[in-house]
N, CA and C of each residue as an Amber inpcrd file, in Angstrom:
protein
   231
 188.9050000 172.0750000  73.5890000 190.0930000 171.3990000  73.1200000
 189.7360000 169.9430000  72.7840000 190.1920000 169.3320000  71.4580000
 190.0370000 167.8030000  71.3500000 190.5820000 166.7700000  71.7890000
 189.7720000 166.1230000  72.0970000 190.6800000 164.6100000  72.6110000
 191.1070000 164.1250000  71.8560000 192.3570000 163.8210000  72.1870000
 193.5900000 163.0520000  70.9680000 192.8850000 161.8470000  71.1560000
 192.6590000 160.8910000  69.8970000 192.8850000 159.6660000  69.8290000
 194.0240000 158.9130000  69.9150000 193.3610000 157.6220000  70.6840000
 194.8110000 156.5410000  71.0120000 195.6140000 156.3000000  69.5530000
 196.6780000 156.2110000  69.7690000 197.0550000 156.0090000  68.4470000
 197.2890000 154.0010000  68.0860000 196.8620000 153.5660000  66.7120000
 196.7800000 152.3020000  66.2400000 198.0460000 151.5270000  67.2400000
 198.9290000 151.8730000  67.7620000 199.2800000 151.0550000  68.5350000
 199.0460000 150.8350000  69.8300000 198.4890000 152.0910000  70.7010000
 197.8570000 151.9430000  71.9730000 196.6800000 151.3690000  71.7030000
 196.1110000 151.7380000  70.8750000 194.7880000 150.4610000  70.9430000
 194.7660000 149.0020000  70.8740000 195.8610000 148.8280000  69.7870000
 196.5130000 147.4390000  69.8490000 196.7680000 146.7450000  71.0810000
 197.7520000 147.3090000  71.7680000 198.2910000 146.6440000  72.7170000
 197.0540000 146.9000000  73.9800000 196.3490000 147.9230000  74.1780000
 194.9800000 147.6860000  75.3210000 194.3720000 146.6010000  74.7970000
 193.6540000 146.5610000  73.4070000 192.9460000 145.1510000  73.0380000
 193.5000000 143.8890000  73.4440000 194.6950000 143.8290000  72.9970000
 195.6320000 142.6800000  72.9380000 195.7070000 141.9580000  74.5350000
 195.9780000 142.9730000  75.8340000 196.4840000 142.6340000  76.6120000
 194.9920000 142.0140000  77.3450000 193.6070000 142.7880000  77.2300000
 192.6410000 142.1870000  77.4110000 192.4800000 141.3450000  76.7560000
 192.0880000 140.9860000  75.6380000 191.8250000 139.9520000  75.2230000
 192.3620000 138.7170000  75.0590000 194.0610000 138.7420000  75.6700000
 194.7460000 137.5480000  75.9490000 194.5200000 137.0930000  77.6260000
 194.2380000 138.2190000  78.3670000 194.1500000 138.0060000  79.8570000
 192.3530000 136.7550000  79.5850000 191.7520000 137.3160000  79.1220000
 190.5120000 136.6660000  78.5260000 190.5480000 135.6590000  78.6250000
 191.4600000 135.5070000  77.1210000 191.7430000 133.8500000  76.7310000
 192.1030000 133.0610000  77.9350000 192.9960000 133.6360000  78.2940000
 194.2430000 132.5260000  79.7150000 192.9160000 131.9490000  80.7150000
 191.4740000 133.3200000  81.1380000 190.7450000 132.8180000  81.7740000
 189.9720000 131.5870000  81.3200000 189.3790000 131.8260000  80.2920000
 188.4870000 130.7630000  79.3670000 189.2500000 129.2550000  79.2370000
 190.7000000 129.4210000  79.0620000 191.5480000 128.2270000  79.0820000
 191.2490000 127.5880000  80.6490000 191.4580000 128.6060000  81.3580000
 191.8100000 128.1600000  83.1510000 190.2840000 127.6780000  83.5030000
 189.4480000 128.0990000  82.9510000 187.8450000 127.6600000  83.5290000
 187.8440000 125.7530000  82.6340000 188.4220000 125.8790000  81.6480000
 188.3140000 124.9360000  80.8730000 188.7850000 123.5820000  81.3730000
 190.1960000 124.1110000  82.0700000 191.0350000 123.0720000  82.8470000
 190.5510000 122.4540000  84.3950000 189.2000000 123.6620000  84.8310000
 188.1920000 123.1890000  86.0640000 187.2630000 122.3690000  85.2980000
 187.1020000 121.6340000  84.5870000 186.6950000 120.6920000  84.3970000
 187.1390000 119.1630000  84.7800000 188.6540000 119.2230000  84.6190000
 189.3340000 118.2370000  85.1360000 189.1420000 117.3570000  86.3610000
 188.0570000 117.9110000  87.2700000 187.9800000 117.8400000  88.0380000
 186.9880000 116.3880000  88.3670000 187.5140000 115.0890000  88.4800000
 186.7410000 113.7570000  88.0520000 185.9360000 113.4420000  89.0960000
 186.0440000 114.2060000  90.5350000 185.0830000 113.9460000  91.3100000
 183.6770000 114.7350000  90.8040000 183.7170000 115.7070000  90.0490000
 182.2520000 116.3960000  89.5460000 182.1420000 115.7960000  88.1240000
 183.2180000 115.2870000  87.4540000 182.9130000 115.2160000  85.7930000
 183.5300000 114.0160000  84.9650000 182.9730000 113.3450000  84.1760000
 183.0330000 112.1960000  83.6560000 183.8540000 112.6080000  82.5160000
 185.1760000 112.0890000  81.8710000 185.3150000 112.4080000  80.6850000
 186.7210000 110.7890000  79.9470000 186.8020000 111.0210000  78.9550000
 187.7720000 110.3260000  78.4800000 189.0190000 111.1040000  78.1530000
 190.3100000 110.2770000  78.1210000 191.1800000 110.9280000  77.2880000
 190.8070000 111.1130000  76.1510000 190.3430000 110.9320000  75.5820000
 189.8530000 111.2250000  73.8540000 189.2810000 112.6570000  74.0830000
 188.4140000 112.8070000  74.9810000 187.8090000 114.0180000  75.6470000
 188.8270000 115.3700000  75.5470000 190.0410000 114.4660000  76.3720000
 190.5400000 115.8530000  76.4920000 191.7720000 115.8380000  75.1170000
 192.2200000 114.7340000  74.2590000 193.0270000 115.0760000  73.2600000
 192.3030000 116.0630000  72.7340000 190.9550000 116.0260000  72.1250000
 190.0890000 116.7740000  71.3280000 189.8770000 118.2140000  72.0720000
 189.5820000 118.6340000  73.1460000 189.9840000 120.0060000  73.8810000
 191.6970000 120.5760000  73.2480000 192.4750000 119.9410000  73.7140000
 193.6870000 120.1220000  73.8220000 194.0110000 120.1940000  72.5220000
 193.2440000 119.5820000  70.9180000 193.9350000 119.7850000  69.6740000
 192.9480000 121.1620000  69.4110000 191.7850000 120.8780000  69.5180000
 191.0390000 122.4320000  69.1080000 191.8010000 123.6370000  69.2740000
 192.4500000 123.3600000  70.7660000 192.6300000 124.8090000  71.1940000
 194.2860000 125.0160000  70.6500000 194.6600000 123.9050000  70.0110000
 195.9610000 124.4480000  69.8170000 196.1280000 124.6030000  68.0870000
 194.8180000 123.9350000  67.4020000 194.3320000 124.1850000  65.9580000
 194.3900000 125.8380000  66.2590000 193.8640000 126.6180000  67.1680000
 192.9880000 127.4120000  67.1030000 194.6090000 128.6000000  67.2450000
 195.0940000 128.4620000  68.4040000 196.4030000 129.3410000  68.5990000
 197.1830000 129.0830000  67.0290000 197.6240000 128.1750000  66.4570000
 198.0540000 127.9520000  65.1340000 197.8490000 128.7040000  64.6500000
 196.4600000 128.6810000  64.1880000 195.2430000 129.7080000  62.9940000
 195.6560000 131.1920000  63.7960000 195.9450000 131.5300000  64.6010000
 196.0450000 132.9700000  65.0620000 197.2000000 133.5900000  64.5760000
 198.5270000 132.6870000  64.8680000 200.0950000 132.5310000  64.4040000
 199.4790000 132.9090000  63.0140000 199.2520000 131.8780000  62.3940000
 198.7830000 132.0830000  61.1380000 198.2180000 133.5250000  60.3950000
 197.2530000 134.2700000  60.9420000 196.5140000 135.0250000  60.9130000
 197.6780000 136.5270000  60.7960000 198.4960000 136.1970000  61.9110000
 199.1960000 137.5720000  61.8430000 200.7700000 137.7870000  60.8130000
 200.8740000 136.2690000  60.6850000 202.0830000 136.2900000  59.5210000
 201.0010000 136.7120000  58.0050000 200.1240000 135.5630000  57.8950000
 199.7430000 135.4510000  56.0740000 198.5720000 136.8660000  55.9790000
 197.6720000 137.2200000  57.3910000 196.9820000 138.3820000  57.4760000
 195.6880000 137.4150000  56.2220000 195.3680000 136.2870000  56.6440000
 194.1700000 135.6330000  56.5790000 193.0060000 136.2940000  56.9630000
 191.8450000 135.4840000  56.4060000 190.4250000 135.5630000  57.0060000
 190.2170000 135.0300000  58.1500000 189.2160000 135.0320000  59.2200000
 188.4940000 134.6700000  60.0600000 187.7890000 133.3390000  59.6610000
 188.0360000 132.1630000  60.3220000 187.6680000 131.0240000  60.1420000
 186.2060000 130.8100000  61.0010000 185.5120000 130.0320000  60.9030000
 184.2260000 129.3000000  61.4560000 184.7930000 128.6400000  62.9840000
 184.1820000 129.0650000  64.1790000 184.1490000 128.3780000  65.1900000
 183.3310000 127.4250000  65.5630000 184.1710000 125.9080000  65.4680000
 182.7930000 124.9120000  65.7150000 183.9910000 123.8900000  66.9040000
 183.1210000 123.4570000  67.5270000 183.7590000 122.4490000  68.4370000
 182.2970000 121.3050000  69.3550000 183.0530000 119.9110000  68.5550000
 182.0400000 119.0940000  68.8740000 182.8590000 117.9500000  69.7030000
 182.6750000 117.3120000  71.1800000 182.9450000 116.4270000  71.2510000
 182.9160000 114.9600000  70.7820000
């Protein structure tokens, strides 16, 4: 007997729910940086964290209304 495939929306939403649990981690490791007894930084430091990552959620918004391309990931302090 064959195995049914997930159908385009169960795969969706398994991808989706991992790969946002993901993100939230990568954000939360990001925000252990904050931490000024181990790490030196400026506010400029963290405007530039804090605009990347919200350039970046934008471009996603973006992505699922206009159904855009995949942009270049670069991030330089």
């Amino acid at each position: 007997m064959p195995v049914e495939k997930p159908s385009k929306r169960e795969k969706f939403v398994t991808l989706a729910e991992n790969r946002t649990a993901n993100a939230i981690r990568a954000i939360r490791v990001i925000g252990n940086l904050s931490n000024r007894s181990h790490y030196e930084f400026t506010d400029g430091d963290i405007r530039k964290i804090a605009s990347a990552l919200s350039s970046e959620v934008d471009a996603l918004k973006r992505r699922f209304v206009e159904r855009t391309g995949k942009a270049a990931v670069e991030f330089k302090l």
